[in-house]
N, C-alpha and C positions, 0 to 999 in steps of 0.2 A: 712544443719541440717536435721537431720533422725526423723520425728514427730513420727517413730515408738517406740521408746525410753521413754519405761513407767513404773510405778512399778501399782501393783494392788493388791489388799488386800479384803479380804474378812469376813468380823466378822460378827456371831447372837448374840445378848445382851441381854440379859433379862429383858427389861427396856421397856416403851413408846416413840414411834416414836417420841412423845411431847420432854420427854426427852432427848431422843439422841438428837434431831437436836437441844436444846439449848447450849448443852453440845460441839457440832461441829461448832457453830455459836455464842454465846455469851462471848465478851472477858472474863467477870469474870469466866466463865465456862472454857472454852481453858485454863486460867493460870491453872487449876486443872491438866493439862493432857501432856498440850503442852511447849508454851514460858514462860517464867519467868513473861515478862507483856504481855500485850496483848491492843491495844486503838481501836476500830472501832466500827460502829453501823449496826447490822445485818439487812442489806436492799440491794439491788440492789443500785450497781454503789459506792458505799461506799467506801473507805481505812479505811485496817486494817493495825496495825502497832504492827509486832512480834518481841519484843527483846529479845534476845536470850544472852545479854551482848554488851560490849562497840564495839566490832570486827563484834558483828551477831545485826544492827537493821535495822530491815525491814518491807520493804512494800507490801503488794499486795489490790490488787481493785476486788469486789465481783463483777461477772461476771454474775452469776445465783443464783435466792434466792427465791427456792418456800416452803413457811414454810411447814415444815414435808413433806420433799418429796427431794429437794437438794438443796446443796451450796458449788457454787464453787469459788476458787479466784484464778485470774493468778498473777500471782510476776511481781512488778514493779519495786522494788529496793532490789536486794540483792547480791549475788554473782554471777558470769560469770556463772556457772551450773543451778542454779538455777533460775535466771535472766528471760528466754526464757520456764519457765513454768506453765503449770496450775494443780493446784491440787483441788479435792474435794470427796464429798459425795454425792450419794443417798441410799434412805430410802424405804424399806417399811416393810410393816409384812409379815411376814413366820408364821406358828404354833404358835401365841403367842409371839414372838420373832419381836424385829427388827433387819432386814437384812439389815447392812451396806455393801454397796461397795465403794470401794475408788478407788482413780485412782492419781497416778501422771505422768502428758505425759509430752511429749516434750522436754525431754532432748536432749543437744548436742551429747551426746556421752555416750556410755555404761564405765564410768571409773569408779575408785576407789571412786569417791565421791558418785559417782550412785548406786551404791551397799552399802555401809555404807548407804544412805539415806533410800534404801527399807529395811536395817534391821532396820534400828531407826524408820522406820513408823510401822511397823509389833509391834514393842516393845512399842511404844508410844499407837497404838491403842490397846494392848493388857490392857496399862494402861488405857485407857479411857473404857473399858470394867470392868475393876474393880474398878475403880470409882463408875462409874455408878451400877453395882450391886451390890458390898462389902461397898459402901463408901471408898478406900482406894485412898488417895493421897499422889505419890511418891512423894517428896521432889527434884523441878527444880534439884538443885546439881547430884541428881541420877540417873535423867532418858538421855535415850539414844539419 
């Protein structure tokens, strides 16, 4: 396995650090942006559970959770690509802005899924960007 194998994403929001990270970290928040549902409780050591539908439900376990600052969770149950990684967030202020970085490492391999994933993450945090500013929540069916 190549731990080189990451996608990385970089967004300013025009929001409070408060809010972003409830928004990254709170399932009711996460259904705005992310998975269809969302069950977990934002703390260290915790399972989240992302369904995505009857084919995509999954788990992962919150690995690092410093409020307003970052949270990450590696995948304990999902598919053979995804399976073997960790994804997350940190935070801070820039100018007025909070600066998210994201990260998702440790994929098997750089294939077709790996690339469809860093455009759906790009597109998905693009959505949680205008959540968060506009109020606008795409409807699960639409987003990428």
């Amino acid at each position: 396995m190549n731990k080189s194998n990451s996608i990385y994403h970089n967004v300013p929001i025009n929001a409070s650090v408060e809010k972003v990270f409830k928004a990254i970290s709170a399932p009711e928040e996460l259904e705005k942006w992310w998975p269809q549902k969302c069950i977990g409780i934002p703390e260290l050591g915790a399972v989240y559970n992302f369904y995505f539908g009857e084919a995509y439900n999954w788990y992962g376990e919150v690995i690092e959770y410093k409020e307003n600052v970052s949270f990450y969770i590696k995948m304990t149950k999902s598919d053979k690509d995804w399976n073997p990684t960790t994804f997350g967030f940190d935070l801070q202020m820039k100018g007025g802005e909070t600066y998210l970085q994201f990260f998702h490492k440790d994929w098997p391999e750089i294939n077709t899924h790996f690339k469809h994933s860093s455009f759906c993450w790009a597109m998905l945090l693009n959505g949680l960007k205008n959540y968060l500013e506009k109020g606008i929540i795409i409807p699960f069916s639409k987003r990428e």
